[in-house]
SETORMI-802327 format. One record per atom (N, C-alpha, C): residue number from 1; atom name; x, y, z. Coordinates in pm, whole numbers, plus 32768, in hexadecimal, padded with zeros to 4 digits. Atoms other than C-alpha are relative to their C-alpha. Layout:
REM residues N
@num=NUM; atomo=CA; east=X; north=Y; up=Z
...
REM end
This chain:
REM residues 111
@num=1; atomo=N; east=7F98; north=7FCE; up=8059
@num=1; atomo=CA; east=4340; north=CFEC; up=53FD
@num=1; atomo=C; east=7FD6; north=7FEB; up=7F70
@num=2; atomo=N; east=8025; north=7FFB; up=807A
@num=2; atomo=CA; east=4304; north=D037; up=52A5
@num=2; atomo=C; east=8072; north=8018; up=7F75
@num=3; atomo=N; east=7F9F; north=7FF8; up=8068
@num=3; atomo=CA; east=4417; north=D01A; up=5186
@num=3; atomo=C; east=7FFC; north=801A; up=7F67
@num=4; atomo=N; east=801B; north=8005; up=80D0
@num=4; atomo=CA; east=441F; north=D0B5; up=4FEF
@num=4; atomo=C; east=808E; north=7FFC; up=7FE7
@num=5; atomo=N; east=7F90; north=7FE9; up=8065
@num=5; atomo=CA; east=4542; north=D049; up=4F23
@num=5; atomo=C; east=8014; north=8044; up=7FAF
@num=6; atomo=N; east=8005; north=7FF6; up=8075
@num=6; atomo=CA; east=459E; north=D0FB; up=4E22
@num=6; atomo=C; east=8083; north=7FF7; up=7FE0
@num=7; atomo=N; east=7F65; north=7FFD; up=804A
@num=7; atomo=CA; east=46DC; north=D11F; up=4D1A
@num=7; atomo=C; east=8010; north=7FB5; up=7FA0
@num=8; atomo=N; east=7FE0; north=8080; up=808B
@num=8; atomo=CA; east=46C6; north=D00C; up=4C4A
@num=8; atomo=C; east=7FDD; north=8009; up=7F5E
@num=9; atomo=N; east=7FDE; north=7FE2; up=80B6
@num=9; atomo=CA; east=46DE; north=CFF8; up=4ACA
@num=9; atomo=C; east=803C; north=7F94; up=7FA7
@num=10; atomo=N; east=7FDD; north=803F; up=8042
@num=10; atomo=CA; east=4759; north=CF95; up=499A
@num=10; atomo=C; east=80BC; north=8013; up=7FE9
@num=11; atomo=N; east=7F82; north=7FD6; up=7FF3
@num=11; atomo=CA; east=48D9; north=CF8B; up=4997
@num=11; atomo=C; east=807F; north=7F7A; up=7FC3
@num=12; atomo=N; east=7F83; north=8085; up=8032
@num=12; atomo=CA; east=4A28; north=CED4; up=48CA
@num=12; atomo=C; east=802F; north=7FF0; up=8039
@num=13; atomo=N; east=7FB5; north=8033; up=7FD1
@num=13; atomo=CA; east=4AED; north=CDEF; up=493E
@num=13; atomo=C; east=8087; north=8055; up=7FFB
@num=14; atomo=N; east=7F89; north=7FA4; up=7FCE
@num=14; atomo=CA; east=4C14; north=CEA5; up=4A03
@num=14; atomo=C; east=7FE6; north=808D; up=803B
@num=15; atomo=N; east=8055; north=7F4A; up=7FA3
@num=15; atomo=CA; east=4B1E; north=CFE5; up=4A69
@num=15; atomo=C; east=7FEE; north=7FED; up=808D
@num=16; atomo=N; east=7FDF; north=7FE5; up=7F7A
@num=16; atomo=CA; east=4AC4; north=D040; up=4B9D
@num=16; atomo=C; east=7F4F; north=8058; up=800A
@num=17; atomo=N; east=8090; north=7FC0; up=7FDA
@num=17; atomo=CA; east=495B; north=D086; up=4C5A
@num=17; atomo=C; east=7FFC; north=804C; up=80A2
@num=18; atomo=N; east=8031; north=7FED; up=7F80
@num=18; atomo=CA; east=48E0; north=D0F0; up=4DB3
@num=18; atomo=C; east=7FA9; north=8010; up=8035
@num=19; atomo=N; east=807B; north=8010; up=7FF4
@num=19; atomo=CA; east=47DA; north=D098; up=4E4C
@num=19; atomo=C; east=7FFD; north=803E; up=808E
@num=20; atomo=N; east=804A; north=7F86; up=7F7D
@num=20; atomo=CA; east=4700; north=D16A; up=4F7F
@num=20; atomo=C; east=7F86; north=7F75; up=802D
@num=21; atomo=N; east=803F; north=804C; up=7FAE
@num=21; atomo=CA; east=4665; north=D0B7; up=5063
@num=21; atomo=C; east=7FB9; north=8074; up=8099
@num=22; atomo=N; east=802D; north=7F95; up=7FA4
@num=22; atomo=CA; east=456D; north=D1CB; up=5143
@num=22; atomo=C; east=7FC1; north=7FDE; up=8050
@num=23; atomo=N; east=8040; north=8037; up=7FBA
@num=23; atomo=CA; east=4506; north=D150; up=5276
@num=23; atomo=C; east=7F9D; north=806D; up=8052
@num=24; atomo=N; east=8078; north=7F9F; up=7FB1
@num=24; atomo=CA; east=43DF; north=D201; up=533B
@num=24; atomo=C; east=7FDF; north=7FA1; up=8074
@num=25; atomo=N; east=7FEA; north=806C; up=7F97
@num=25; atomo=CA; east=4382; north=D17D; up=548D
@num=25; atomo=C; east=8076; north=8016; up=806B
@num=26; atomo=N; east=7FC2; north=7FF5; up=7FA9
@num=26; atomo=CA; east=4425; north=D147; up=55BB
@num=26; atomo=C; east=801E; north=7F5E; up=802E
@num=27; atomo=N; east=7FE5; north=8077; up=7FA7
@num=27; atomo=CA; east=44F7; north=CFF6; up=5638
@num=27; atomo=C; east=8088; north=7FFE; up=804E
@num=28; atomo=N; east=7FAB; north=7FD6; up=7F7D
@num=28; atomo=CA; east=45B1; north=CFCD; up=577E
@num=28; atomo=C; east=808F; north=7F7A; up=7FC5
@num=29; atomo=N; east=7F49; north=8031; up=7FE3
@num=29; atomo=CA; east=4733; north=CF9C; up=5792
@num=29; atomo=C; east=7FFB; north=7FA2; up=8014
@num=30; atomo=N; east=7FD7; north=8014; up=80A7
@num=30; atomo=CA; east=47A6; north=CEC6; up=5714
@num=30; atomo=C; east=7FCD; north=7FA8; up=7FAC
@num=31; atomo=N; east=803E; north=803A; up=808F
@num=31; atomo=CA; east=475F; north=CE4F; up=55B0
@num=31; atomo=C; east=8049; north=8009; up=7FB3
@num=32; atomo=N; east=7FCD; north=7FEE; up=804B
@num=32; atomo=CA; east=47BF; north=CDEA; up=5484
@num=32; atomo=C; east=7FBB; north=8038; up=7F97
@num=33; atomo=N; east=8028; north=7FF6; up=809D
@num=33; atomo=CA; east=4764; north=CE72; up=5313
@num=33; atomo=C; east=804A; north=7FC5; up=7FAF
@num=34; atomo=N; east=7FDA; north=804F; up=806D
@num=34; atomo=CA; east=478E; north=CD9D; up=520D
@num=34; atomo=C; east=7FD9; north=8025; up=7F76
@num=35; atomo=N; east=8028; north=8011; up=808D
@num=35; atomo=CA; east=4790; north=CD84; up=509C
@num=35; atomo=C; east=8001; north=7F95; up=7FCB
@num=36; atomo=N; east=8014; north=8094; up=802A
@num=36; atomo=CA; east=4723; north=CC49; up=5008
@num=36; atomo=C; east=7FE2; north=8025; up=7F6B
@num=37; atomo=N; east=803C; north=8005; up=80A3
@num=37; atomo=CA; east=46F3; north=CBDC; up=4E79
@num=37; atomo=C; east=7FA3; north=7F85; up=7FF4
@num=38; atomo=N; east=8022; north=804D; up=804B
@num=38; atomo=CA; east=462E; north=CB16; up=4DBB
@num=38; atomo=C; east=800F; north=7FE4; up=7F6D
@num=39; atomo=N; east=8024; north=804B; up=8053
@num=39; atomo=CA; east=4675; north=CA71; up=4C85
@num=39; atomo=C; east=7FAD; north=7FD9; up=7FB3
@num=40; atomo=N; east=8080; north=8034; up=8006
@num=40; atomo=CA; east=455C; north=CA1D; up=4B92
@num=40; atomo=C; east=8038; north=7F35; up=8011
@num=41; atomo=N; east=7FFF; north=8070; up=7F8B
@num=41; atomo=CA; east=4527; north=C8A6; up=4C0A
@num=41; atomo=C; east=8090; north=7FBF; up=802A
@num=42; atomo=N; east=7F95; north=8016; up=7F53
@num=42; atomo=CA; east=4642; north=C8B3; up=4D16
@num=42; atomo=C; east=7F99; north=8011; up=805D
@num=43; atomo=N; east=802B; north=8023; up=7F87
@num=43; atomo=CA; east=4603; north=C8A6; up=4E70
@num=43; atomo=C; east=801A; north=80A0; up=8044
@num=44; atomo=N; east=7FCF; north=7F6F; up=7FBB
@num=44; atomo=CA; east=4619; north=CA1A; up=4F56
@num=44; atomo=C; east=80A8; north=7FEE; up=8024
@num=45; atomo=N; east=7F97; north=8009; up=7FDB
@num=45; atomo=CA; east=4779; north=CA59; up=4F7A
@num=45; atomo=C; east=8051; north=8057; up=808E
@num=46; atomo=N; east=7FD1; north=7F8C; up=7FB9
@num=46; atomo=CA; east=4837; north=CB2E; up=50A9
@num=46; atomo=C; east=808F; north=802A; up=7FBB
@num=47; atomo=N; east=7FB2; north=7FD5; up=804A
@num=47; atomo=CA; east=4924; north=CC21; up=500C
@num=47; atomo=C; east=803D; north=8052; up=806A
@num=48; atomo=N; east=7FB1; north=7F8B; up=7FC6
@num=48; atomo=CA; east=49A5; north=CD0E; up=510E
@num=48; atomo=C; east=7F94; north=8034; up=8067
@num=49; atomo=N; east=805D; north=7FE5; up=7F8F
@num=49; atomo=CA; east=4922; north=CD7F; up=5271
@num=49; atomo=C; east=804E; north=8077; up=8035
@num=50; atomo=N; east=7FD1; north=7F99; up=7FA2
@num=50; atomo=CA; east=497E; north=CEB2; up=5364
@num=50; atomo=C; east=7FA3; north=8004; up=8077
@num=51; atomo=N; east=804A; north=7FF3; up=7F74
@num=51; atomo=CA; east=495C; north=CEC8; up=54C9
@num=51; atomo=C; east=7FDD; north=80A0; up=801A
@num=52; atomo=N; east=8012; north=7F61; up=7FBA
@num=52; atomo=CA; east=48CE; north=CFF0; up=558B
@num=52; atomo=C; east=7FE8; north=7FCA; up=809F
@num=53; atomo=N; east=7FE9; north=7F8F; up=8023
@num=53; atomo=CA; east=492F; north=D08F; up=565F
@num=53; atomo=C; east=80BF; north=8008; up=7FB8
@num=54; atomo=N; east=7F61; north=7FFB; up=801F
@num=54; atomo=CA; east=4AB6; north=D00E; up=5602
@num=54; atomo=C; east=8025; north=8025; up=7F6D
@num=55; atomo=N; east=7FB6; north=7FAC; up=80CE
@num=55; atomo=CA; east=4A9F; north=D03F; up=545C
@num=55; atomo=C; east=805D; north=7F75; up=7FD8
@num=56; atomo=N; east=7F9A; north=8054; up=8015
@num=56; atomo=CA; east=4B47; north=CEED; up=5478
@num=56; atomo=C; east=7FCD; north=7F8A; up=7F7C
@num=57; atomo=N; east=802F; north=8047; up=8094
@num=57; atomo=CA; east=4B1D; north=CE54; up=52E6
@num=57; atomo=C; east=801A; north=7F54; up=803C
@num=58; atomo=N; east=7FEA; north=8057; up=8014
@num=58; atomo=CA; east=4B2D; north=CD07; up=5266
@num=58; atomo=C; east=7FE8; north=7FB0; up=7F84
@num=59; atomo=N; east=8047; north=7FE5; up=80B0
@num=59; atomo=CA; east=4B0A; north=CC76; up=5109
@num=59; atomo=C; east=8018; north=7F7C; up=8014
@num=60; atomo=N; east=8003; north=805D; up=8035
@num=60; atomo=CA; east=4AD5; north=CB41; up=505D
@num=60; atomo=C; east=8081; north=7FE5; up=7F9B
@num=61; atomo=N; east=7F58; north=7FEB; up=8082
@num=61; atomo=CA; east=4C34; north=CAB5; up=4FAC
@num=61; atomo=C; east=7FF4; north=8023; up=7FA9
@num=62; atomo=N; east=7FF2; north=7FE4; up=807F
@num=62; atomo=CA; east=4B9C; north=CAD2; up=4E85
@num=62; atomo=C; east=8001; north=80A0; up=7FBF
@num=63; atomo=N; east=8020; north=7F92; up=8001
@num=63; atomo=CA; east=4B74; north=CC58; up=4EAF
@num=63; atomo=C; east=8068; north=802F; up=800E
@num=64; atomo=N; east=7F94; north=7F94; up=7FBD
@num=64; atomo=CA; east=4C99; north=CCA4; up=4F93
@num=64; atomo=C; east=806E; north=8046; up=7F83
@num=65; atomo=N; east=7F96; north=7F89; up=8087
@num=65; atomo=CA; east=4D92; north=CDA3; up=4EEB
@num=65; atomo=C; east=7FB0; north=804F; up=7FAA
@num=66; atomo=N; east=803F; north=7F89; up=8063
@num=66; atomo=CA; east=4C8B; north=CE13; up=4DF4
@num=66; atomo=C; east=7F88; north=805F; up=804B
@num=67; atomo=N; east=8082; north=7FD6; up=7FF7
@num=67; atomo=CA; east=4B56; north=CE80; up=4EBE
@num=67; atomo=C; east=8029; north=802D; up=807D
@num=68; atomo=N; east=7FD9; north=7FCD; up=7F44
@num=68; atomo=CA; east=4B61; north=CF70; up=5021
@num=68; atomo=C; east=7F77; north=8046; up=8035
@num=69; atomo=N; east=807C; north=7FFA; up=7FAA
@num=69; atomo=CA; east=4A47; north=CF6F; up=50F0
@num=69; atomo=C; east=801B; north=80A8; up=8073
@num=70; atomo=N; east=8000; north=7F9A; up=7FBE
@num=70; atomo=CA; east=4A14; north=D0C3; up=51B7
@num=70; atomo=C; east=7F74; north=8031; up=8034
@num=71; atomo=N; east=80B7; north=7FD9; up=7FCD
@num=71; atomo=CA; east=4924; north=D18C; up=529D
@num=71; atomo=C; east=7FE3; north=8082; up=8037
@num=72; atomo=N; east=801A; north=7F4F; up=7FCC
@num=72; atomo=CA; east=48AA; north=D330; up=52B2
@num=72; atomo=C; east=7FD7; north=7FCC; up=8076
@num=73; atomo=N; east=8020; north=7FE8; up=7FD0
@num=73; atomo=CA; east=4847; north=D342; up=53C9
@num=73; atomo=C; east=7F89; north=8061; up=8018
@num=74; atomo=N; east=8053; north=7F80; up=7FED
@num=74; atomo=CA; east=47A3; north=D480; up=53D2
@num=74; atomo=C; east=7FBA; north=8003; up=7F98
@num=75; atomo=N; east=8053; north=8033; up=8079
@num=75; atomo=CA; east=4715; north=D3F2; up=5256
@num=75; atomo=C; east=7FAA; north=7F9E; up=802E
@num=76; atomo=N; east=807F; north=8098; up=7FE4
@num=76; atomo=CA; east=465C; north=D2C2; up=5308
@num=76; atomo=C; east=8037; north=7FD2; up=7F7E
@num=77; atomo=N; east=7FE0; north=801F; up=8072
@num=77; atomo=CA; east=4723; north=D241; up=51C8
@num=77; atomo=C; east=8068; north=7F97; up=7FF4
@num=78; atomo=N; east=7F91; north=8047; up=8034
@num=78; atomo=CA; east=47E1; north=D109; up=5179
@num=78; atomo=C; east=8017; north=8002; up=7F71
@num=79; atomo=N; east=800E; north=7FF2; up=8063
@num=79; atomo=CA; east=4894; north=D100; up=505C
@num=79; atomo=C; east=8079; north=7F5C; up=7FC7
@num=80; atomo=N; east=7FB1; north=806A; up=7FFA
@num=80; atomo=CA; east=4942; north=CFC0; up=4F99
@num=80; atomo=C; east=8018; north=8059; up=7F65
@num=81; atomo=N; east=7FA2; north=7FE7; up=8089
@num=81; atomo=CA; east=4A53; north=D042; up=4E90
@num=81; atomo=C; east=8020; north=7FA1; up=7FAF
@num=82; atomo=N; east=7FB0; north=808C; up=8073
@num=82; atomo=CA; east=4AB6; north=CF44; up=4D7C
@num=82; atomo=C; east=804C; north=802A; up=7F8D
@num=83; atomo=N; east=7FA2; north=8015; up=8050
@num=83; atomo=CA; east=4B9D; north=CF3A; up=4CBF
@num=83; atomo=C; east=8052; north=7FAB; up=7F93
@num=84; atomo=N; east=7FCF; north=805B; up=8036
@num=84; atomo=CA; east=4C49; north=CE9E; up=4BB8
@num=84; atomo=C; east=7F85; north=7F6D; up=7FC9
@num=85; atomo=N; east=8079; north=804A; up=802F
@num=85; atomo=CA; east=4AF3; north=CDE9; up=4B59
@num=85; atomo=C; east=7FFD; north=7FA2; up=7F97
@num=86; atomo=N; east=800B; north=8055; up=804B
@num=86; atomo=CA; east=4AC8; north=CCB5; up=4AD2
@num=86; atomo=C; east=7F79; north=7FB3; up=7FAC
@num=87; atomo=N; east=807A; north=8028; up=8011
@num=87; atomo=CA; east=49B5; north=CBF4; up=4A05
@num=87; atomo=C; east=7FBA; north=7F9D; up=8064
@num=88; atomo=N; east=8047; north=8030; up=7FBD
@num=88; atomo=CA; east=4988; north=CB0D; up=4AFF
@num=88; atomo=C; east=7FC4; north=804C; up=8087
@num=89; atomo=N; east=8015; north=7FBE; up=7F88
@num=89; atomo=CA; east=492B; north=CC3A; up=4C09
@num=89; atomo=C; east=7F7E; north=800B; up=7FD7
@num=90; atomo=N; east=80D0; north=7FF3; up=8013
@num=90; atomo=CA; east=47CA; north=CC4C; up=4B4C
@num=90; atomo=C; east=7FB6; north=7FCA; up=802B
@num=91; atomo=N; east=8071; north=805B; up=7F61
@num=91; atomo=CA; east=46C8; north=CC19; up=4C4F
@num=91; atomo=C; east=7FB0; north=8094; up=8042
@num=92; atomo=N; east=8068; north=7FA0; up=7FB6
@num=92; atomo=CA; east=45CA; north=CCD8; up=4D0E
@num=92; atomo=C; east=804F; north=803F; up=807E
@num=93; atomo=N; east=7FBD; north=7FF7; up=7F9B
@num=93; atomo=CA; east=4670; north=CD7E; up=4E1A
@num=93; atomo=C; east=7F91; north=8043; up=8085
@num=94; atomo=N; east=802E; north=7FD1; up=7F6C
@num=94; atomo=CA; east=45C5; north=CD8E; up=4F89
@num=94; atomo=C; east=8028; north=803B; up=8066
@num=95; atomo=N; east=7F8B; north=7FB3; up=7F98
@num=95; atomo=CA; east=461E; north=CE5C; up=509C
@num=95; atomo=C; east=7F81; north=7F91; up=806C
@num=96; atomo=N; east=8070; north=803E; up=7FCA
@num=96; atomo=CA; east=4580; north=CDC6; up=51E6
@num=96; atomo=C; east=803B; north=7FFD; up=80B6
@num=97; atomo=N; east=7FE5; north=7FF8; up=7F45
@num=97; atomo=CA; east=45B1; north=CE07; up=5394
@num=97; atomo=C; east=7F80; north=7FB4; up=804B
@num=98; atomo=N; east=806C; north=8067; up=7FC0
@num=98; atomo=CA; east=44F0; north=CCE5; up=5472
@num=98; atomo=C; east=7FC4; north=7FB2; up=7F87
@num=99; atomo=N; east=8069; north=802B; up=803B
@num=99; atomo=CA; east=43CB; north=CC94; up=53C0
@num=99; atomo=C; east=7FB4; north=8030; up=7F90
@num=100; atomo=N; east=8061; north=7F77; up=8058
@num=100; atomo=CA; east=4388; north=CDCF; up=52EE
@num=100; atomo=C; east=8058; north=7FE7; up=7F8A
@num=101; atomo=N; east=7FD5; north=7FFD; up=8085
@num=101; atomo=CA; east=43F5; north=CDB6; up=517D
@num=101; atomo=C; east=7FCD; north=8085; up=7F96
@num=102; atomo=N; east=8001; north=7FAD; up=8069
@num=102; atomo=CA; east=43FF; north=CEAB; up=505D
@num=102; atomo=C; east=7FB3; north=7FB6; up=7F69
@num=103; atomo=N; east=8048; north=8047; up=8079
@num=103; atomo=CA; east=433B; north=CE64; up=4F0F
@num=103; atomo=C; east=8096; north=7FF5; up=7F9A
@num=104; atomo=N; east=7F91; north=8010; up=806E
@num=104; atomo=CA; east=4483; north=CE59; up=4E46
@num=104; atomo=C; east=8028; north=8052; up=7FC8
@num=105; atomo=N; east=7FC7; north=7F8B; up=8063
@num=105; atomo=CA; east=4544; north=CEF0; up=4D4E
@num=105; atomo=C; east=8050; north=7FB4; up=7F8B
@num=106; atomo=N; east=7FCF; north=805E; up=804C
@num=106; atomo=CA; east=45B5; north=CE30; up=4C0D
@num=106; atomo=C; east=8087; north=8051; up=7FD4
@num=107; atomo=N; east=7F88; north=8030; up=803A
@num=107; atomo=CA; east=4702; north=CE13; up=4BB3
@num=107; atomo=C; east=802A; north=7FBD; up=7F7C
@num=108; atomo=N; east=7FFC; north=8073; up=8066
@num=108; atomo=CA; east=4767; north=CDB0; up=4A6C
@num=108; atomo=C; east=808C; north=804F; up=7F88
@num=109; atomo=N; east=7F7E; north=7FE3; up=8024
@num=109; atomo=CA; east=48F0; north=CDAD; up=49D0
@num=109; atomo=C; east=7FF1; north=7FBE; up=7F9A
@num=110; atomo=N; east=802B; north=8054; up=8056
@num=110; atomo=CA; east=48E7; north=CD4B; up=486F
@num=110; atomo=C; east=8056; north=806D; up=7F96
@num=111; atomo=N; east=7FC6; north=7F99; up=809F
@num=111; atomo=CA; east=49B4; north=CDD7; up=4727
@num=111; atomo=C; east=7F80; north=8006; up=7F87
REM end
């Protein structure tokens, strides 16, 4: 499985991004996709997951309400909406199923 993020940017506090997450590849029922951050020196964070084949989310408190995890199907495409963006959401954002990770996509909320 092979994963490219993209979406990420430069954006003020209270905007709003969306990030693409394009998976290629093939992995068997069931799984999760995740989106994880990093922080510059923080630790990897988990931000929000979706099952397949159920679509069934899940977020990190610090996300829930602002951010909604989703998944094309027929795009091979996850996507994580955010919302309401804060400065502390600036971080690298990873997408990542098993073992396979995405090179990133920076994030960065700032007036």
């Amino acid at each position: 499985v092979q994963l490219a993020e993209s979406g990420g940017g430069l954006v003020q506090p209270g905007g709003s991004l969306r990030l693409s997450c394009t998976v290629s590849g093939f992995t068997f029922n069931p799984y999760y996709t995740r989106w994880y951050r990093q922080a510059p020196g923080k630790g990897r964070e988990l931000v929000a997951s979706i099952t397949s084949p159920g679509g069934d989310p899940d977020y990190a408190d610090f996300v829930k309400g602002r951010f909604t995890i989703s998944r094309d199907k027929l795009k091979n495409t996850v996507y994580l909406q955010m919302t309401n963006l804060k400065p502390e959401d600036t971080a690298v954002y990873y997408c990542n199923e098993g073992t396979s990770w995405g090179q990133g996509t920076q994030v960065t909320v700032t007036s």
